[in-house]
Predicted model as a PDB file, atoms N, CA, C, CB and O in Angstrom, pLDDT in the B-factor column:
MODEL        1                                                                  
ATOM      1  N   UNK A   1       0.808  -1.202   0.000  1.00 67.00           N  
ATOM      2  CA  UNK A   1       0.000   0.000   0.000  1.00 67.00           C  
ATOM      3  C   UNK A   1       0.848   1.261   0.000  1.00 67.00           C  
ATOM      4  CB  UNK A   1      -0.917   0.001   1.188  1.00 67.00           C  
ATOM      5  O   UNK A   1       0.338   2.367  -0.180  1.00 67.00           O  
ATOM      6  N   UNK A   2       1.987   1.104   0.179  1.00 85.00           N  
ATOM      7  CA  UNK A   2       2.755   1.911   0.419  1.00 85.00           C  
ATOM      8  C   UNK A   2       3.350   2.835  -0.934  1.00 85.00           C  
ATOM      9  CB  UNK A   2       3.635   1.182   1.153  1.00 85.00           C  
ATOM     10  O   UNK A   2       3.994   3.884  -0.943  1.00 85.00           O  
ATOM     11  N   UNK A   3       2.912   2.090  -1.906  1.00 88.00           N  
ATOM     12  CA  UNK A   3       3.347   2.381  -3.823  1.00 88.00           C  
ATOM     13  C   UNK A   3       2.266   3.338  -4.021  1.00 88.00           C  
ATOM     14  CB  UNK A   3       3.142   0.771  -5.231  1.00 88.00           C  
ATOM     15  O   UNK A   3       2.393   4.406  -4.620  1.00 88.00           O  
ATOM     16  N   UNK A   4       0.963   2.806  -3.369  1.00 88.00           N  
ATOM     17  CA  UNK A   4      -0.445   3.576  -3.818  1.00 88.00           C  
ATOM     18  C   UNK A   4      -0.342   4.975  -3.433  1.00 88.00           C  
ATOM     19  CB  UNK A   4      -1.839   2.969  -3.088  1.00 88.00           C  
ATOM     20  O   UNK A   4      -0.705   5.955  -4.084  1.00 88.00           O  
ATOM     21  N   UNK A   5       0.338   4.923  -2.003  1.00 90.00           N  
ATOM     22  CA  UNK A   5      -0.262   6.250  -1.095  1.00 90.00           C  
ATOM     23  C   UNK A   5       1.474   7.541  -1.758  1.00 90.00           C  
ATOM     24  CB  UNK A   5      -0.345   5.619   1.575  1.00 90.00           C  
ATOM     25  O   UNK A   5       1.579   8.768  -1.770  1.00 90.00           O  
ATOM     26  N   UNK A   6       2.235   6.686  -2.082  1.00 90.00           N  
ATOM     27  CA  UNK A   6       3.229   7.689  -3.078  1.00 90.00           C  
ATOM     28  C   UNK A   6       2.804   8.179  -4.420  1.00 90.00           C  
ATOM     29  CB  UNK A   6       4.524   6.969  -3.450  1.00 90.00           C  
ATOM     30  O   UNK A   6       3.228   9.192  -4.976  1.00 90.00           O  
ATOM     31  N   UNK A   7       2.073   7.491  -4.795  1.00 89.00           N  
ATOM     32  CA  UNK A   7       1.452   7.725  -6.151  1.00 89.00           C  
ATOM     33  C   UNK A   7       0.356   9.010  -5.965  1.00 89.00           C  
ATOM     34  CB  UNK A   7       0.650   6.229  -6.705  1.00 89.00           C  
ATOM     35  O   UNK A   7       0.297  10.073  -6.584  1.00 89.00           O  
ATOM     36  N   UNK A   8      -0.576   8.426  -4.742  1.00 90.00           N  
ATOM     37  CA  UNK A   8      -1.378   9.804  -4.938  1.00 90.00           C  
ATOM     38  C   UNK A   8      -0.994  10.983  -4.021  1.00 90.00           C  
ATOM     39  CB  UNK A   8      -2.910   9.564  -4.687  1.00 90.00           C  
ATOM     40  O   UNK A   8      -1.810  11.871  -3.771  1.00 90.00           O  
ATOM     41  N   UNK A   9       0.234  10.979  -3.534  1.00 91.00           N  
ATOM     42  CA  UNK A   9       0.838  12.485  -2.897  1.00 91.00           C  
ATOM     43  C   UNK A   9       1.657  12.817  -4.011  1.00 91.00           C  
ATOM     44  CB  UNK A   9       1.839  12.464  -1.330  1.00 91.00           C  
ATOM     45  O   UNK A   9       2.079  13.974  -4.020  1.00 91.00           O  
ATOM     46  N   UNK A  10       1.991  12.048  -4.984  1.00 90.00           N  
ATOM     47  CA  UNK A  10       2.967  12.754  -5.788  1.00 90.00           C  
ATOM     48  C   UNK A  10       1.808  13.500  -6.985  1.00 90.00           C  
ATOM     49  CB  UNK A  10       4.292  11.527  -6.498  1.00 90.00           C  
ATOM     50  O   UNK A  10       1.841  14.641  -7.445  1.00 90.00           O  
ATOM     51  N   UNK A  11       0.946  12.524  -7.226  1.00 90.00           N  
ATOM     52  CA  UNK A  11      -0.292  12.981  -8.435  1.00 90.00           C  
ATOM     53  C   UNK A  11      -0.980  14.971  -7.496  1.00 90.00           C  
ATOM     54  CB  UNK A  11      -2.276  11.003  -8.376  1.00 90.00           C  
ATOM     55  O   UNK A  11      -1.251  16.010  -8.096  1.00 90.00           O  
ATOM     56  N   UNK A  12      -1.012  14.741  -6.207  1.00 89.00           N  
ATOM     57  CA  UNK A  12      -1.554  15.876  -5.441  1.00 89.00           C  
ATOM     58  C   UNK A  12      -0.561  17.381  -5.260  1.00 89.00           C  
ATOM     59  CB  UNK A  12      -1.846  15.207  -3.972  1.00 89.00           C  
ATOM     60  O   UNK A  12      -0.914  18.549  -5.102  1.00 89.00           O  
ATOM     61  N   UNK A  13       0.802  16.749  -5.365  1.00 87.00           N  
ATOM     62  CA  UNK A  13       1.726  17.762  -5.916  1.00 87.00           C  
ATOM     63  C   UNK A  13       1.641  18.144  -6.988  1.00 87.00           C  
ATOM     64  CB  UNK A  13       2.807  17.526  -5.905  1.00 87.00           C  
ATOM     65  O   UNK A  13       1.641  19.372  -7.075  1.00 87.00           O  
ATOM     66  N   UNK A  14       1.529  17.357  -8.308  1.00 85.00           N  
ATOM     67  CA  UNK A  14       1.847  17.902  -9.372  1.00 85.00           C  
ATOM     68  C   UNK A  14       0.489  18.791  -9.731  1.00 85.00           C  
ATOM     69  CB  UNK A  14       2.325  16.823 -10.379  1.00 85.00           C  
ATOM     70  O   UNK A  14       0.408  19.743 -10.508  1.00 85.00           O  
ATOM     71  N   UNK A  15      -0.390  18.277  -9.049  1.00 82.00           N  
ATOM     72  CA  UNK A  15      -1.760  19.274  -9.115  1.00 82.00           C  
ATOM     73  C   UNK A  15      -1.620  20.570  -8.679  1.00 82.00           C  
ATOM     74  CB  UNK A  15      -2.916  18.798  -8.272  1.00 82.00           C  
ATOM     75  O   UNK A  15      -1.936  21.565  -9.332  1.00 82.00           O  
ATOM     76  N   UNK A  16      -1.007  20.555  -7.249  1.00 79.00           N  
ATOM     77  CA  UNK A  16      -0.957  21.646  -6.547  1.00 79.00           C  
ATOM     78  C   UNK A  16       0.445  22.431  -7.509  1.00 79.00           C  
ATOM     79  CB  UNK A  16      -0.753  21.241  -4.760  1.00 79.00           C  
ATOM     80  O   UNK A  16       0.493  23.656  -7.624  1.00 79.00           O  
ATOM     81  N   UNK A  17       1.179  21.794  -7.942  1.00 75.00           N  
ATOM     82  CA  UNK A  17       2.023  22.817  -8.550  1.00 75.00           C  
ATOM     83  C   UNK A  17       1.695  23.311 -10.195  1.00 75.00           C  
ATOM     84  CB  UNK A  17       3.486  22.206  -8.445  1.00 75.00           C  
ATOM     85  O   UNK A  17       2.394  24.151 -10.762  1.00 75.00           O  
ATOM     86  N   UNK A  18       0.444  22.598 -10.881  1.00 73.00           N  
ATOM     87  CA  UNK A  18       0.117  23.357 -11.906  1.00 73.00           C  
ATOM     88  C   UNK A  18      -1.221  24.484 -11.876  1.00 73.00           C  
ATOM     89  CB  UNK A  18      -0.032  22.374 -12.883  1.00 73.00           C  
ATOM     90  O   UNK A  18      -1.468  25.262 -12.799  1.00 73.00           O  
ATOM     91  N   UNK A  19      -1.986  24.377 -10.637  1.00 70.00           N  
ATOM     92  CA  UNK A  19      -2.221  25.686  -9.689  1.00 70.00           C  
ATOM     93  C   UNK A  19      -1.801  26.541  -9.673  1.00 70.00           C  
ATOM     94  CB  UNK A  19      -2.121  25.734  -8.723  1.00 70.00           C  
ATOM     95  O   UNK A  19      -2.141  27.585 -10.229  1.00 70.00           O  
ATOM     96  N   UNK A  20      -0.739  26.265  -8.869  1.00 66.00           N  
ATOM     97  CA  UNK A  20      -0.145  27.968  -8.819  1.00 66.00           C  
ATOM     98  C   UNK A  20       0.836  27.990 -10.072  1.00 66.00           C  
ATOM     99  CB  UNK A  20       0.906  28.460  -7.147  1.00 66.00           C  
ATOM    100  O   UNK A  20       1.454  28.914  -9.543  1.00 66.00           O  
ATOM    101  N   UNK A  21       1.405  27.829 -11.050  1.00 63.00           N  
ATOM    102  CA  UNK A  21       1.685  28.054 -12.088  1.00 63.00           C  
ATOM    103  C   UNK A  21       0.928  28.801 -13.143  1.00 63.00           C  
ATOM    104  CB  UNK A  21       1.939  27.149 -12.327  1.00 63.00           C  
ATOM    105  O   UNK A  21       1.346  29.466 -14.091  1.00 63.00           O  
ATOM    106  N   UNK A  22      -0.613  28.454 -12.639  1.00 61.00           N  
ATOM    107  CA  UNK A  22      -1.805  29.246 -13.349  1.00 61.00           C  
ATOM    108  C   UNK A  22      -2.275  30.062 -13.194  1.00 61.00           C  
ATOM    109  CB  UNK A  22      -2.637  28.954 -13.485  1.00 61.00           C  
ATOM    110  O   UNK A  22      -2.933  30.690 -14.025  1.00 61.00           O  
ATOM    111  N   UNK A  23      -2.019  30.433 -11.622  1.00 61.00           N  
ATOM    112  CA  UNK A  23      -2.137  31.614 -10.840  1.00 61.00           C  
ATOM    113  C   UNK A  23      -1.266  32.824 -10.952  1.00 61.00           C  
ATOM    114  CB  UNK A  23      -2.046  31.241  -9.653  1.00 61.00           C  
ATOM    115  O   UNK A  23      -1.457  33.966 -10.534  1.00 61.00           O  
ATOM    116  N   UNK A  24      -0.280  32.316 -11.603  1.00 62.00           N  
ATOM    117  CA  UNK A  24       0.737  33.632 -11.678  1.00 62.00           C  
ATOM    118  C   UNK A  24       0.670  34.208 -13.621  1.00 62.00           C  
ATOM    119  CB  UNK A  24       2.816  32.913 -11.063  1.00 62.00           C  
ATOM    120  O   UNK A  24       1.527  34.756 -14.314  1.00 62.00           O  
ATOM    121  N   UNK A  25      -0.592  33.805 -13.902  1.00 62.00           N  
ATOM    122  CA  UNK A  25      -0.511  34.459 -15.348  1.00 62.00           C  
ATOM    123  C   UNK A  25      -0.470  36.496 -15.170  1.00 62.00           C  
ATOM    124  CB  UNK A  25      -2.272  33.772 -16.347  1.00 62.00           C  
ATOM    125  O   UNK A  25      -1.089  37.246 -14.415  1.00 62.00           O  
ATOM    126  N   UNK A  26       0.642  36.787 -16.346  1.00 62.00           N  
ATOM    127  CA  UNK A  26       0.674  38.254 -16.493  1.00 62.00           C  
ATOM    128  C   UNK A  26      -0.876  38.704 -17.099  1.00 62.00           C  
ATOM    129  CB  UNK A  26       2.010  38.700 -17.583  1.00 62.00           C  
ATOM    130  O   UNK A  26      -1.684  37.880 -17.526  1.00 62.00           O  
ATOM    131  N   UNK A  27      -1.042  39.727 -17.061  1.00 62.00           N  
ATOM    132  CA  UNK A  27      -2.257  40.279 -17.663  1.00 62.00           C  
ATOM    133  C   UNK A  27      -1.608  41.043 -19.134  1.00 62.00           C  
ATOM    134  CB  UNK A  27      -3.092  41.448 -16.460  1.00 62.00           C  
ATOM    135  O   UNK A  27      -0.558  41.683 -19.194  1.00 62.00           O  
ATOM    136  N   UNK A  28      -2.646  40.737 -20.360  1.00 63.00           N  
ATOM    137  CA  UNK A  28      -1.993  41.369 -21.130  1.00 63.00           C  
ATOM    138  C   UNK A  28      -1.627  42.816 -21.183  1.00 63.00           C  
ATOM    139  CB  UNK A  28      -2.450  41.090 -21.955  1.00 63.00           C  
ATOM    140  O   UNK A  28      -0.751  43.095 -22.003  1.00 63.00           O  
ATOM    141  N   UNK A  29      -2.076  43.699 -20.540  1.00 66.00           N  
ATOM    142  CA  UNK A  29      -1.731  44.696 -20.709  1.00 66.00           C  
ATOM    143  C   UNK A  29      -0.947  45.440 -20.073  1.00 66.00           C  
ATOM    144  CB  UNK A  29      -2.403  45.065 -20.844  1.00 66.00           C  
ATOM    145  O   UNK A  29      -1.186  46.623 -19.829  1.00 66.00           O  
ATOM    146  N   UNK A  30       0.422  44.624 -19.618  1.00 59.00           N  
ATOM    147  CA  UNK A  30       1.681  44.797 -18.799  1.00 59.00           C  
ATOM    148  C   UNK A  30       2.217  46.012 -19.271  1.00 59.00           C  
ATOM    149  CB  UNK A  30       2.734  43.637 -18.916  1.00 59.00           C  
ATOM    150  O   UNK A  30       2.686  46.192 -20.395  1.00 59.00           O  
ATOM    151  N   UNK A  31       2.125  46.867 -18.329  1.00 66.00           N  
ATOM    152  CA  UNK A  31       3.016  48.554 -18.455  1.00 66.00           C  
ATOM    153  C   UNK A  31       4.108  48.673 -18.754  1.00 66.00           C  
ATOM    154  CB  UNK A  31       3.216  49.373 -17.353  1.00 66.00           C  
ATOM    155  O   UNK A  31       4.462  49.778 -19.164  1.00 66.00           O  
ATOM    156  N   UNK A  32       5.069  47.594 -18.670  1.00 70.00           N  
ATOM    157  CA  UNK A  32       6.130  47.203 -18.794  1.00 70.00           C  
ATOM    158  C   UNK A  32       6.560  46.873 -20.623  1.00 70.00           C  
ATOM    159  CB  UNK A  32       6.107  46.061 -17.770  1.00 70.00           C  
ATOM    160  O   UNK A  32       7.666  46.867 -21.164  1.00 70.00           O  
ATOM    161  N   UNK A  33       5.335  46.654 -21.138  1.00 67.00           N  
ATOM    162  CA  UNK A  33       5.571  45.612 -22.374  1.00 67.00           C  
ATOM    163  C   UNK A  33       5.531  46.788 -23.679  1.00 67.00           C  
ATOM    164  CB  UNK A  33       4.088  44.177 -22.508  1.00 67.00           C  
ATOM    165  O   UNK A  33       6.026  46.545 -24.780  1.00 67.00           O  
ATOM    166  N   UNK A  34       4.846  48.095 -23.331  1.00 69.00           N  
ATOM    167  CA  UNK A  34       3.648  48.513 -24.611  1.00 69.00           C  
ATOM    168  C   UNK A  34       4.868  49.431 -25.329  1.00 69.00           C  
ATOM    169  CB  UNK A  34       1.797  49.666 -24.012  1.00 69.00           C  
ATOM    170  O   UNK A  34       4.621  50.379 -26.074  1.00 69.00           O  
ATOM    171  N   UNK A  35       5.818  49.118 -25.082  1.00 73.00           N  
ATOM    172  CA  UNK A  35       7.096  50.167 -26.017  1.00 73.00           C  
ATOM    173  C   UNK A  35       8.030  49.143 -26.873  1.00 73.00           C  
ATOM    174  CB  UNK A  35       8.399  51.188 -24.751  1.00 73.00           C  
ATOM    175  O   UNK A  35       8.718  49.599 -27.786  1.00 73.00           O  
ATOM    176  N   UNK A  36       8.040  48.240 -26.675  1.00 76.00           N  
ATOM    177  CA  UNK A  36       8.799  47.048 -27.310  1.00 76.00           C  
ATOM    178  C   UNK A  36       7.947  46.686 -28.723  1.00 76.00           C  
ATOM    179  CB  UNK A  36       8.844  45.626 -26.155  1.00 76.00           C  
ATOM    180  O   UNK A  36       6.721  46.572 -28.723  1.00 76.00           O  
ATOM    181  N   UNK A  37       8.612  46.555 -29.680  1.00 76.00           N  
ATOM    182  CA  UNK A  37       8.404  46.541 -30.583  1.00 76.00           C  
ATOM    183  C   UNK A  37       9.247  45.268 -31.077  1.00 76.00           C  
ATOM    184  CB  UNK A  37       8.495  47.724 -30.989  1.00 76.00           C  
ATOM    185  O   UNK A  37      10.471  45.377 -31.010  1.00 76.00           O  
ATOM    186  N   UNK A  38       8.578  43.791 -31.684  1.00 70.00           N  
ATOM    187  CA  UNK A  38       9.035  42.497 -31.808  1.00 70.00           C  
ATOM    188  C   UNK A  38      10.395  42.805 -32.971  1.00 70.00           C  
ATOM    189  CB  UNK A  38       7.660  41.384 -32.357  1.00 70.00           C  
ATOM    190  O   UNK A  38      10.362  43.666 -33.850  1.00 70.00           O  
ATOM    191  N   UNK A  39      11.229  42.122 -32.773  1.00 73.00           N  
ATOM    192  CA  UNK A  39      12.364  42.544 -33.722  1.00 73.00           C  
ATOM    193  C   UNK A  39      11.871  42.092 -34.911  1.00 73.00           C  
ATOM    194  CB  UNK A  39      13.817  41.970 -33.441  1.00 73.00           C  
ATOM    195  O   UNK A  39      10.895  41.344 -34.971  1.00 73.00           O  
ATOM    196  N   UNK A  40      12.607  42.575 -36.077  1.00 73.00           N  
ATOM    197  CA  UNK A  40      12.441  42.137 -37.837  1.00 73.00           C  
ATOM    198  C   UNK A  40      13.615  41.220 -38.225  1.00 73.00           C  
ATOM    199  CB  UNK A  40      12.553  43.626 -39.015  1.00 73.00           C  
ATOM    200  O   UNK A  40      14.846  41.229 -38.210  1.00 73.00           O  
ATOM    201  N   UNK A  41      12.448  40.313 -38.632  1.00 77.00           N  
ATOM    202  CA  UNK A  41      13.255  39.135 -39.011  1.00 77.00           C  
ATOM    203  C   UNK A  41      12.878  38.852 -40.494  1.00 77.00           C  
ATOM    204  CB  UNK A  41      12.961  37.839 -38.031  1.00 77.00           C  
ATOM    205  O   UNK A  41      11.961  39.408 -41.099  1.00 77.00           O  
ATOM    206  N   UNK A  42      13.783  37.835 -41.030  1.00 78.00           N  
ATOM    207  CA  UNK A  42      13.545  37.330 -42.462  1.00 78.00           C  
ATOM    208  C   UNK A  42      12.409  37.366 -42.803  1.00 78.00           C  
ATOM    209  CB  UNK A  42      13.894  36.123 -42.751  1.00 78.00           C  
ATOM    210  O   UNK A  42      11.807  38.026 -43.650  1.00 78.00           O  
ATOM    211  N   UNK A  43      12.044  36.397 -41.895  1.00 81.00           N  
ATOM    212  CA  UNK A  43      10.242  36.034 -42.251  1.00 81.00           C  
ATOM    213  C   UNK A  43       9.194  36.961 -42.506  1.00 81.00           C  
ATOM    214  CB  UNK A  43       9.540  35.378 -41.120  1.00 81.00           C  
ATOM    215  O   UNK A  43       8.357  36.904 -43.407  1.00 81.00           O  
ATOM    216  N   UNK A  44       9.331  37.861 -41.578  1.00 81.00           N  
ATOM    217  CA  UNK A  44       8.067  39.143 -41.735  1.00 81.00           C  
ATOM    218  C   UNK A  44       8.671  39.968 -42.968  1.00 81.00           C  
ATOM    219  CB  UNK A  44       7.867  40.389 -40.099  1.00 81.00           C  
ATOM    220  O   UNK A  44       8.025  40.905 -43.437  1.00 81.00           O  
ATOM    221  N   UNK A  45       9.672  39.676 -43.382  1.00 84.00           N  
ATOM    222  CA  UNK A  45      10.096  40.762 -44.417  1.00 84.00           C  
ATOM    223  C   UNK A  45       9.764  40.221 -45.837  1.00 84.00           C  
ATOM    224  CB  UNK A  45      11.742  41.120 -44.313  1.00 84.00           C  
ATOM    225  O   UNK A  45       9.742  40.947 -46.831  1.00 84.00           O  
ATOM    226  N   UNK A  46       9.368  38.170 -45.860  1.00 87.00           N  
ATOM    227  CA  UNK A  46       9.254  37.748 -46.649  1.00 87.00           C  
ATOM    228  C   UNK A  46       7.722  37.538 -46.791  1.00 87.00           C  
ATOM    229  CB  UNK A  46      10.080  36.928 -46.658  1.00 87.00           C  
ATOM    230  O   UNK A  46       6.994  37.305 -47.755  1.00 87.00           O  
ATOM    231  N   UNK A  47       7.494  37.723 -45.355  1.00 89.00           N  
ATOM    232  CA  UNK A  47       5.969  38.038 -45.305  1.00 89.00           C  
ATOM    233  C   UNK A  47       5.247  38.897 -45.968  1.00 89.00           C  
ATOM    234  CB  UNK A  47       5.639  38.364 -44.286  1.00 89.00           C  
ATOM    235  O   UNK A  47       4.151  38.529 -46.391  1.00 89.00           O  
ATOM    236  N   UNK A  48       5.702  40.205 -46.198  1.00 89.00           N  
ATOM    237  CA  UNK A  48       5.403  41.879 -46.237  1.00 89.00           C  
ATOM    238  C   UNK A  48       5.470  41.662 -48.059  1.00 89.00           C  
ATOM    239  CB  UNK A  48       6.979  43.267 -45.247  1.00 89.00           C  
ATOM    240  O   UNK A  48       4.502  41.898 -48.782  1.00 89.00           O  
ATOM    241  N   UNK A  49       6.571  41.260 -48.473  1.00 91.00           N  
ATOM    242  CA  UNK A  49       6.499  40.753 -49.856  1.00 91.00           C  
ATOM    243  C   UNK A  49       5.829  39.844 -50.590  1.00 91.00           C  
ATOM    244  CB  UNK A  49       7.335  40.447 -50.084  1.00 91.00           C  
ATOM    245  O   UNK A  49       5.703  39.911 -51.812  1.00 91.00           O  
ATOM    246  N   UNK A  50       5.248  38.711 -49.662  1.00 93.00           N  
ATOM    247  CA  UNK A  50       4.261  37.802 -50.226  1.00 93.00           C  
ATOM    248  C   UNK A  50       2.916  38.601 -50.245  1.00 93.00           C  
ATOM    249  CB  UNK A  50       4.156  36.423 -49.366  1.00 93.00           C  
ATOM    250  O   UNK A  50       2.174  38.452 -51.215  1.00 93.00           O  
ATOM    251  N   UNK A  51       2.538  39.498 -49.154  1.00 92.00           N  
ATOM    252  CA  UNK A  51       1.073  40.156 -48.803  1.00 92.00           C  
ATOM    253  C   UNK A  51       1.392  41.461 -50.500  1.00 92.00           C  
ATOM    254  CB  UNK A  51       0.987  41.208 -46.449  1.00 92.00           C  
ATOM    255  O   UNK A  51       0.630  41.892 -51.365  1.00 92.00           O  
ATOM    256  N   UNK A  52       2.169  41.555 -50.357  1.00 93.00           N  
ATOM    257  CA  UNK A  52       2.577  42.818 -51.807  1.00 93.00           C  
ATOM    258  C   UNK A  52       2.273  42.291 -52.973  1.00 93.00           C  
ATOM    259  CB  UNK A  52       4.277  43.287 -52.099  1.00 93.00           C  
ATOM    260  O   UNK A  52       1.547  42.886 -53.769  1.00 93.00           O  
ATOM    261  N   UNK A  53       2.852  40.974 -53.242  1.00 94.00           N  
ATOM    262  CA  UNK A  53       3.020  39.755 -54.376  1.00 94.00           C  
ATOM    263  C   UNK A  53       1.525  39.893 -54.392  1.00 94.00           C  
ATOM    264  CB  UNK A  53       3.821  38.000 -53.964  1.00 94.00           C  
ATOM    265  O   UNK A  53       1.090  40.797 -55.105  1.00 94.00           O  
ATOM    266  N   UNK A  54       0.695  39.186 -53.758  1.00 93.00           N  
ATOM    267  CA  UNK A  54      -0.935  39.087 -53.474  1.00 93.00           C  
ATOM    268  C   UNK A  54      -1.956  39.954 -53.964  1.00 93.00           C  
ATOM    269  CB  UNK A  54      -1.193  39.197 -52.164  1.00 93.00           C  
ATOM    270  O   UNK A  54      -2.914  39.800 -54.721  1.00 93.00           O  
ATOM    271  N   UNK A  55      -1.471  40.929 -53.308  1.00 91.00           N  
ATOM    272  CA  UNK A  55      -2.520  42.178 -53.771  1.00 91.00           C  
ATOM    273  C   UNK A  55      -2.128  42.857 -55.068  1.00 91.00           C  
ATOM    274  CB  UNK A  55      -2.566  43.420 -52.631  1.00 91.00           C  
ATOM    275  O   UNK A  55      -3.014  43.315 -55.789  1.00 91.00           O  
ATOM    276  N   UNK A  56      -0.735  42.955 -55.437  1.00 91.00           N  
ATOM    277  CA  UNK A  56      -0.457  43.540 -56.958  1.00 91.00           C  
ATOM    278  C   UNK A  56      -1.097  42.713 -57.844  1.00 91.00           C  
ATOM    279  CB  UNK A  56       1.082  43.610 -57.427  1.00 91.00           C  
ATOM    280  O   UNK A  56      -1.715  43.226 -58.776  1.00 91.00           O  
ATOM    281  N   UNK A  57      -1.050  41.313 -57.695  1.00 87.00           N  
ATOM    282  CA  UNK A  57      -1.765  40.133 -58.581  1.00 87.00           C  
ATOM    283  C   UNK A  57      -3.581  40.306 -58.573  1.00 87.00           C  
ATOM    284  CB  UNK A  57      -1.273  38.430 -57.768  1.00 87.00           C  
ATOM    285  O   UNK A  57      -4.355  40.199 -59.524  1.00 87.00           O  
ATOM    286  N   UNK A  58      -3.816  40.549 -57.401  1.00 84.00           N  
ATOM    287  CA  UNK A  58      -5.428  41.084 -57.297  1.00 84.00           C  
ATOM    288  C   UNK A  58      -5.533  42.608 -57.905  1.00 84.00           C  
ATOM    289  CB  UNK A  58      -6.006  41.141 -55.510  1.00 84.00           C  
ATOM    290  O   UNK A  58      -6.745  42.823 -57.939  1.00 84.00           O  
ATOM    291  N   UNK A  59      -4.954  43.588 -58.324  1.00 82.00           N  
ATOM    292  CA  UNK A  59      -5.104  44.548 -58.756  1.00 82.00           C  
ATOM    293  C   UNK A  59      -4.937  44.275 -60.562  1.00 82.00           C  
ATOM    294  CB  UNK A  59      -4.200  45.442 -57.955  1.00 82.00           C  
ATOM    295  O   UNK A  59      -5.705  44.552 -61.483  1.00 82.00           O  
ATOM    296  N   UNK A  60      -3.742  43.693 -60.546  1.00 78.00           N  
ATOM    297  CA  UNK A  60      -3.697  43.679 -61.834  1.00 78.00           C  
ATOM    298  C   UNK A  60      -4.908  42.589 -62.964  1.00 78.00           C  
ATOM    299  CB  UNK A  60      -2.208  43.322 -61.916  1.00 78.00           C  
ATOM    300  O   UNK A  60      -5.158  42.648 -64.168  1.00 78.00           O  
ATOM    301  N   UNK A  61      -5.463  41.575 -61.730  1.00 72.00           N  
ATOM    302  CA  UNK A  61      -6.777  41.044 -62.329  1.00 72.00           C  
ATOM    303  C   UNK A  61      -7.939  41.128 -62.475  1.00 72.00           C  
ATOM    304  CB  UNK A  61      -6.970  40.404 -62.168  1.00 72.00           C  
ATOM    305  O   UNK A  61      -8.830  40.416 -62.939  1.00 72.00           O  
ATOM    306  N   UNK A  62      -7.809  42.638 -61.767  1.00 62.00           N  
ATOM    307  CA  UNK A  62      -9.325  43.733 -61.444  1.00 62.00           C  
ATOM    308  C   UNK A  62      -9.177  44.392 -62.770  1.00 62.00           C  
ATOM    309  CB  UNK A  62      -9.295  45.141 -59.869  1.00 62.00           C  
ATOM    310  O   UNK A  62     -10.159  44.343 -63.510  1.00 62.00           O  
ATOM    311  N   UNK A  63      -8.374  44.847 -63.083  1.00 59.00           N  
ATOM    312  CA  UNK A  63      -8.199  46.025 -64.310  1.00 59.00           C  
ATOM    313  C   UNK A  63      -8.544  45.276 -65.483  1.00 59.00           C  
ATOM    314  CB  UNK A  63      -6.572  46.733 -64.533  1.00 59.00           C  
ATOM    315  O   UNK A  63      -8.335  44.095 -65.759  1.00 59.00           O  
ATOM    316  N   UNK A  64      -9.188  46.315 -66.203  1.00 58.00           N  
ATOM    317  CA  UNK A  64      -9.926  45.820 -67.537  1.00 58.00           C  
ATOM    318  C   UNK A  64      -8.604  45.893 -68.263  1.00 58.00           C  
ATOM    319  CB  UNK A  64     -11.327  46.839 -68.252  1.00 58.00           C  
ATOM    320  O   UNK A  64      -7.546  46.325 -67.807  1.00 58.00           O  
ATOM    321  N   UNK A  65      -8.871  45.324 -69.655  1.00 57.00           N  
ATOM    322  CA  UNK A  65      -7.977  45.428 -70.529  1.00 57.00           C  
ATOM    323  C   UNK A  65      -8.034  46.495 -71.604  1.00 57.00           C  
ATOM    324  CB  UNK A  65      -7.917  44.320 -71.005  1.00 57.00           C  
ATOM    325  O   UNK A  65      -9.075  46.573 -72.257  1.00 57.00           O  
ATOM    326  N   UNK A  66      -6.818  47.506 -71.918  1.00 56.00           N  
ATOM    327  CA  UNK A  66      -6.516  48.428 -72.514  1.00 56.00           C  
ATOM    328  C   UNK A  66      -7.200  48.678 -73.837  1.00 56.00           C  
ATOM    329  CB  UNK A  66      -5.350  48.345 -72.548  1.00 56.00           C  
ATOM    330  O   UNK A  66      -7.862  49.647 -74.207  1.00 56.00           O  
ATOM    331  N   UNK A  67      -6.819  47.371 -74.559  1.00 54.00           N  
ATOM    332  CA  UNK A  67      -7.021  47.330 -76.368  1.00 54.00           C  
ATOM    333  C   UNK A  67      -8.223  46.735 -76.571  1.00 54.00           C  
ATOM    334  CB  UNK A  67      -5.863  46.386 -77.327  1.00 54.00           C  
ATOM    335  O   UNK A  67      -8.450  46.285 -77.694  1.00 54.00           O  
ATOM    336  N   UNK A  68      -8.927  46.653 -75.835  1.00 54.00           N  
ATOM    337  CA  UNK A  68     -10.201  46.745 -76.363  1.00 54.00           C  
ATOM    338  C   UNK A  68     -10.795  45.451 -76.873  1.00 54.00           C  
ATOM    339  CB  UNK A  68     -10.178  47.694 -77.380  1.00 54.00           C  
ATOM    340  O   UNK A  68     -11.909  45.283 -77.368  1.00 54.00           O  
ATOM    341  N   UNK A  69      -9.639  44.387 -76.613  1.00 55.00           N  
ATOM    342  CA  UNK A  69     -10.146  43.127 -77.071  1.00 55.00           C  
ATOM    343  C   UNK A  69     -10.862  42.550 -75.821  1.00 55.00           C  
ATOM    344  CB  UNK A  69      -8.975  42.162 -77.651  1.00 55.00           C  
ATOM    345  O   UNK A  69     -10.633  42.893 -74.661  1.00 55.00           O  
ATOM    346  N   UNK A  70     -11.866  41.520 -76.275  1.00 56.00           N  
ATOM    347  CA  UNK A  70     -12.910  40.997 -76.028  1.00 56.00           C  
ATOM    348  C   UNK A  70     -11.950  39.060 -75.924  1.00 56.00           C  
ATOM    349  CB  UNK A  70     -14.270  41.545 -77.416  1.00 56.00           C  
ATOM    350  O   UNK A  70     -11.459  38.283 -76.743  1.00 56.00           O  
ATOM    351  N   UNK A  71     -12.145  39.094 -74.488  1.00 51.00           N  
ATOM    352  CA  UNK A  71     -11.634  37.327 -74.533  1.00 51.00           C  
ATOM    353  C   UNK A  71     -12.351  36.281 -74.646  1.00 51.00           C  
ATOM    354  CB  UNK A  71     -11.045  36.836 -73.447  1.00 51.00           C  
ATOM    355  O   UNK A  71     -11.822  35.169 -74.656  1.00 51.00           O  
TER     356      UNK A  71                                                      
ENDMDL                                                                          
END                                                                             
């Protein structure tokens, strides 16, 4: 009995310690946070060019055609 009663003080810790782990969430709107600005990386820069790629392709398939031909 002695396996059982370790099993459920250890199961009652790990409870009690993902408790207060949950208890200490920041609030988003930390006074601390609102001047930081996420650094620029590859990605958002390849990002910013795919969203560009996107919409020039949607503009240029909005526009009628010049010469007057009929497809």
């Amino acid at each position: 009995m002695g396996l059982f009663d370790f099993l459920k003080r250890k199961k009652k810790k790990a409870d009690a310690a993902e408790e207060s782990e949950s208890a200490v969430v920041l609030p988003l709107e930390e006074p601390g946070l609102e001047g930081i600005d996420p650094p620029e990386t590859r990605y958002t820069q390849e990002y910013k060019e795919f969203l560009d790629a996107q919409e020039a392709g949607e503009n240029a398939g909005a526009q009628p055609e010049e010469d007057g031909a009929q497809p």
